[in-house]
N, C-alpha and C positions, 0 to 999 in steps of 0.2 A: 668639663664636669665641675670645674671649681666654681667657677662662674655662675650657672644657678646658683650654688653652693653661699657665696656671699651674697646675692642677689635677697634668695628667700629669708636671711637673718633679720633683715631688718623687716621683712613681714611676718617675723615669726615673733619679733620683741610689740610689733602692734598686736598683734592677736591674744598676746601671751596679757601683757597692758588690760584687752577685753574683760578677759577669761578672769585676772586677781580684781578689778573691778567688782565683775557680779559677784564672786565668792566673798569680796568682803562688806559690800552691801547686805549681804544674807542674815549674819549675825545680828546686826546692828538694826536692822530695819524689825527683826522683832524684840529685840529689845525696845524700841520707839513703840510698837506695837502695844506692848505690856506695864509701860508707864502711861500709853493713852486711856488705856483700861482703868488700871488704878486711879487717875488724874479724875474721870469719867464718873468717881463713886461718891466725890466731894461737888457735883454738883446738884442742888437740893431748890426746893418748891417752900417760900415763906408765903401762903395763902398764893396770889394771885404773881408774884416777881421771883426771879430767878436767880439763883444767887450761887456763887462758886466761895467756898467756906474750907481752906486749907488748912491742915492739921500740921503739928514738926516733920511729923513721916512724911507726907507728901511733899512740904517745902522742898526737903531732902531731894528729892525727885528734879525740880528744876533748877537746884543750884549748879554753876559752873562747875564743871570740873578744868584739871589743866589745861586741855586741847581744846574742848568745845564749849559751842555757848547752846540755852536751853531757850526755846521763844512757845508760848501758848497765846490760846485766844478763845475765851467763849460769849456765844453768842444765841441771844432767844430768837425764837420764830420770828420776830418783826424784824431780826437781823442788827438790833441793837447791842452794843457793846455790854457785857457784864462784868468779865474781867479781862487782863491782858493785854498782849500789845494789840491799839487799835490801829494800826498801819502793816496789819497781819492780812495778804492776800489772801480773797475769797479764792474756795475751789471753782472750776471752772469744767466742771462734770456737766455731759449732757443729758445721763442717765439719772432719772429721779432720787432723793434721798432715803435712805434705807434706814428703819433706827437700830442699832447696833451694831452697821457692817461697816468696819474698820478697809479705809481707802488710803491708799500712800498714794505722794506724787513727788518732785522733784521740784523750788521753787527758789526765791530770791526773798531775804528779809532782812531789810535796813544796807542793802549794798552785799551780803553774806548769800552763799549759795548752799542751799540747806535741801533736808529731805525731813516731808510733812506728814504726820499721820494725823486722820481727820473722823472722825464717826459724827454721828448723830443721834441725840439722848432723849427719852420720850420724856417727859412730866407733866403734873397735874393731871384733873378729871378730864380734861379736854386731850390730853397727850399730845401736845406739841411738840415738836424735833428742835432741841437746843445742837447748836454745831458746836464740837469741841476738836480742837486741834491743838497738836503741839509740835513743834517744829524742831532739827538740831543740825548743826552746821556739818560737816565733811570732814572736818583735822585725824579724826582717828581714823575714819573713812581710808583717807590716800593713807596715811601712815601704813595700814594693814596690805591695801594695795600695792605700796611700795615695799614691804617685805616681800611682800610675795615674790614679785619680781626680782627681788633681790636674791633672794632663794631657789628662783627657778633660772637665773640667766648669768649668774655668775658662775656657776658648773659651766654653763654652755661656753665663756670667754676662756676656760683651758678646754672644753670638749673641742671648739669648734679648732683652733690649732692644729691640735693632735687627728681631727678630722680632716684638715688639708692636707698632713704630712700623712695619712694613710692612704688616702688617695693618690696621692701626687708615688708614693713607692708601687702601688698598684699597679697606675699604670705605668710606669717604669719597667715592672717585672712583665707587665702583659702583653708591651708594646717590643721587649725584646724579641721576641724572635720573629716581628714584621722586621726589626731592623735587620736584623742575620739575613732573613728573605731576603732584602732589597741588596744587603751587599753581596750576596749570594750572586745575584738576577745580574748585578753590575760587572760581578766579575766575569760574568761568560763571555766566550768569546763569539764574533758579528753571526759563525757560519754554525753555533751548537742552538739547536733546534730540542736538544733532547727533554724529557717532560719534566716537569718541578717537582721534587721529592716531596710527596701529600703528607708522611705520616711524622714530616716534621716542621709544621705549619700551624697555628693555632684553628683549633678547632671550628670558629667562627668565620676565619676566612677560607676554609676547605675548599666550598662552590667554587670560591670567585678563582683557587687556582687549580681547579679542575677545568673552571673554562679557560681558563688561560690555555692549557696544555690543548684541550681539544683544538684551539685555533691554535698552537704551534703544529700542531698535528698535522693540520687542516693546510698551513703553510709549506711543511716538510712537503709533503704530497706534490703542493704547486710548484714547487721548486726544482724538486724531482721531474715533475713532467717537462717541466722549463729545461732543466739541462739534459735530458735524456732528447727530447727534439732537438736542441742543437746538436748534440754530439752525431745521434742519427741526418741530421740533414748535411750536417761536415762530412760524415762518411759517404752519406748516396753520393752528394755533389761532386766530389773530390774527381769520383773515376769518370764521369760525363765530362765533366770540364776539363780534364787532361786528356780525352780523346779528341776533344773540340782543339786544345792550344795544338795536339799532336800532327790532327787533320790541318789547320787552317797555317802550320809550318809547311807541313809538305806541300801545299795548296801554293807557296808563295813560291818554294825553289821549284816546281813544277813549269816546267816550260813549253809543255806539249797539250793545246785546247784540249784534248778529249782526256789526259789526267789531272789537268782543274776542272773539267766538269766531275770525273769523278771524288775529285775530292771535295769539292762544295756537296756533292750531294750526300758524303759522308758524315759530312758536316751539319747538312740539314736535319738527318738521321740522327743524329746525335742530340741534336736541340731539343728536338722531339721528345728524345725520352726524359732528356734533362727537365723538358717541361711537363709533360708527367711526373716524372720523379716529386718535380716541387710539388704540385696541386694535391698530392696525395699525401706528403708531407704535411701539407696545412690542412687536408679535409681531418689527418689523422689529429691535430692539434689541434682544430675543432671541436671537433668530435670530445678531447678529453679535458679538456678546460671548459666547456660549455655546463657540465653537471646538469644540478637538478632546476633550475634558471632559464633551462632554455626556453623560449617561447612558443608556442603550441598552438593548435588552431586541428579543425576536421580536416583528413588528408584520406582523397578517394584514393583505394591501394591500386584499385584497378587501371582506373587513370592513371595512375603514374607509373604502373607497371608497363602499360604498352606508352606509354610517351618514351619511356627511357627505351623498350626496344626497337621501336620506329629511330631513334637518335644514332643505334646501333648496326641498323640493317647496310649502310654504307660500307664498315668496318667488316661485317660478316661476310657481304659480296665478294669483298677482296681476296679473304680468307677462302672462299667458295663452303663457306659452312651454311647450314639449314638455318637460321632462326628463324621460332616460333616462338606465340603468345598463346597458349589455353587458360581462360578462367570466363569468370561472364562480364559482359558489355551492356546490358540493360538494366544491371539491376544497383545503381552507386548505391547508393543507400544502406543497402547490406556488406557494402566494403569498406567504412568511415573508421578510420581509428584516430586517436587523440593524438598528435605530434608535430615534431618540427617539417616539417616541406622540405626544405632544402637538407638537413641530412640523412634525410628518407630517401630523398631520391640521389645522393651520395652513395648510400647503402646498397642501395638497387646499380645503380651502373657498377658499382667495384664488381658485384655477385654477377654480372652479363660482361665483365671486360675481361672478370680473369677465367671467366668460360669460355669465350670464345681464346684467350691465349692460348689454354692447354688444351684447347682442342684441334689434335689434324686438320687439314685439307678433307672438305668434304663431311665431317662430320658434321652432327644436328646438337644443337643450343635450345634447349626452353626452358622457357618463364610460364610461371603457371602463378595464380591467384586462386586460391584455395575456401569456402565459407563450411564453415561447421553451425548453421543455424539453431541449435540445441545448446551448445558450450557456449556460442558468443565469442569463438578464436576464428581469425584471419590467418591463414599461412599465404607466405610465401615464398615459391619454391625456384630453383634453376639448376636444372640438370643438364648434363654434355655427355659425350662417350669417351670421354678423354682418358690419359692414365689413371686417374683418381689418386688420393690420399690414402694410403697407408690406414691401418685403423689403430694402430701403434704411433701416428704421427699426429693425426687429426686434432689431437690438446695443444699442437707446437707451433700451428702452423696460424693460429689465431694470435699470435705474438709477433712484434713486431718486425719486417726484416726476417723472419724464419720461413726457408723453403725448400719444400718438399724435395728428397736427396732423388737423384735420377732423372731430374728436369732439364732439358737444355733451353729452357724456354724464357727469354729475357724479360726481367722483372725486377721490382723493388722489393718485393716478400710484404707489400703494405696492404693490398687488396682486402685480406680477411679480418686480418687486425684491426681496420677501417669499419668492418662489417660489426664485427665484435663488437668494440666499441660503442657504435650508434645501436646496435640493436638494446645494450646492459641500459642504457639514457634511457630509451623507451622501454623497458618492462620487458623483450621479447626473448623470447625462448630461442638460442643456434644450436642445431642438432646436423648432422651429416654423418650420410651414408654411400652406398655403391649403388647406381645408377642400373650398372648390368651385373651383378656380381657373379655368374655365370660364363659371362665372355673373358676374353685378356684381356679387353680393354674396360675393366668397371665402369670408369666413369666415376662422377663423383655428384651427387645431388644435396642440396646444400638448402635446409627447410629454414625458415623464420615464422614461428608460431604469436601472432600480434593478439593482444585483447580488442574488440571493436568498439566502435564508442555507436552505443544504441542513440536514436532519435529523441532528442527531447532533454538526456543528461547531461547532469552539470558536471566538469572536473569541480 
């Protein structure tokens, strides 16, 4: 700020120079004016010659005074000398001469840089234009110029001082409490996330630490999710991997073929779920670190709904459960919804893997794809006959790790939280009910209401 500050002084001493210039031309240029008038009244017509005949008064008019000098010049129509100095510049007007209208110009006489006032006088029957001018030098000119100046910029050599020290405390006082902010910001410690105190911040910088906070915010969150999957995946892992060192101990003092086969295959059992455990660890870590970012493309619900239970039907055989697929096979077009592919179809296996767990021997598993062509929603659905969810549990059971009290059924508790999850990314609606809520065994149906993406729109 200081800087303009001295920059513009010295365009402000040119300007200022301008400005007492023309104001003191003002004065003086009609005073030149009104001795050319006067001067003008002494030139007179003896029959056919032209004569300029000065009186005491007039003389008066062109004598020196202290400062300046006085120069005249008249001249008759043929442009000959009558009186005056004859090394007096002609004017150099393009515009014809007028008789009576007084012209000023700016010129040079005898080495002197003077200012001229010049008319043109009619005489005689024939009215001829006699040129009369009189010219006067600058001295008093700059003198007044230089008061001016004097006048106007000497206040400014104490203003302008006292204007840098009011600035320079200004921002002192303005810039205090960025600095308080910054030693504030320095003093926290690597792990406090917590938001910057807004109502004690200069008012000008409010936004910029509003956005601050929203991205410590934004980071708190990530961080959270960061240590919350470690610490979940330390817990799942722990008791798989201590079954595994438990089994592949006894495996080693084992000395009888048929109790190493059964403990490799304990052991194989074990990996298995350990490798479950992970993938669903990371589908769930996906799933919440991906946001609003993720990449998207048209995804047919129906395709992928019977892809994923075709993938399933091995799993089910074993189980001796029913799966089926109901919804429709000819019509894709009418099942397109806007999203990610891979944790759609994430989505869809958890919702058919933890149907087939809690469901008996023997029991029936379906997937169903659902069109509401009036609303423009996609459901879809996967019911079993299994115990079912509680309807007092059903808020709990979508969090991480949390599983339904009365199940003997081995699992991570990550299946719906998975589901959760990717469905909140995509826009979709988790709702769940009781499949049979009539029998003992409810069951549990478990709906995903999607928006479609019609033919032809743009995200």
């Amino acid at each position: 700020m200081l800087t303009p500050l001295l920059l513009l002084w010295p365009l402000s001493l040119a300007l200022t120079w301008l400005v007492a210039q023309g104001i003191a031309n003002k004065p003086f240029d009609r005073a030149l004016e009104f001795n050319l008038q006067a001067l003008s009244q002494f030139v007179v017509t003896d029959g056919t010659r032209v004569q300029f005949i000065l009186n005491r008064q007039a003389r008066e008019l062109l004598r020196a005074d202290d400062t300046d000098l006085m120069y005249y010049q008249v001249r008759n129509a043929k442009g000959d000398l009558v009186s005056g100095e004859p090394d007096f510049p002609a004017p150099n007007d393009e515009a014809p001469p007028t008789a009576g209208q007084i012209r000023l110009r700016s010129d040079v006489v005898r080495g002197d840089e003077v200012r001229v006032a010049y008319t043109w006088v009619e005489h005689g029957e024939k009215r001829e234009l006699v040129l009369m001018q009189v010219a006067e030098t600058l001295g008093k000119r700059s003198t007044l110029a230089t008061e001016i100046i004097k006048g106007v910029m000497v206040p400014q050599f104490v203003i302008l001082p006292l204007a840098v020290l009011l600035v320079w405390l200004a921002l002192v006082r303005g810039i205090r409490p960025l600095n308080e902010l910054e030693r504030r910001i320095r003093a926290r410690k690597p792990d406090d996330l917590s938001p910057i105190e807004v109502s004690v911040v200069p008012q000008e910088v409010a936004p910029l630490v509003a956005s601050i906070n929203d991205l410590l915010t934004r980071l708190k969150a990530s961080l959270t999710t960061q240590r919350r999957f470690l610490a979940d995946a330390a817990h799942q892992l722990k008791t798989p991997l201590a079954g595994l060192r438990m089994q592949a101990d006894l495996a080693l003092r084992e000395t009888d073929p048929a109790g190493v086969r059964s403990s490799l295959h304990q052991i194989s059992s074990a990996s298995v779920r350990a490798t479950h455990t992970v993938n669903q660890l990371l589908a769930l870590a996906r799933a919440e670190t991906t946001g609003r970012t993720l990449p998207t493309a048209p995804v047919d619900l129906a395709r992928l709904v019977t892809a994923v239970v075709q993938d399933s039907v091995p799993r089910a055989l074993d189980k001796q459960i029913d799966l089926g697929y109901e919804g429709p096979e000819d019509v894709p077009e009418e099942c397109i919804i806007q999203g990610n592919p891979t944790l759609l179809q994430e989505l869809v296996r958890n919702l058919v893997d933890n149907a087939l767990n809690y469901t008996p021997s023997g029991g029936v598993v379906t997937a169903r794809v659902l069109i509401d062509r009036f609303s423009g929603v996609l459901v879809v659905q996967v019911e079993d006959n299994g115990p079912g969810v509680p309807e007092n549990e059903r808020e709990f059971v979508v969090q991480p790790f949390y599983r339904a009290l009365g199940t003997n059924v081995e699992g991570s508790g990550l299946g719906l939280a998975i589901v959760h999850e990717i469905a909140q990314q995509h826009g979709a609606t988790l709702s769940m009910e009781d499949s049979f809520p009539h029998r003992p065994q409810k069951g549990l149906r478990v709906s995903l209401r999607f928006t479609a993406h019609r033919p032809g729109e743009t995200e």
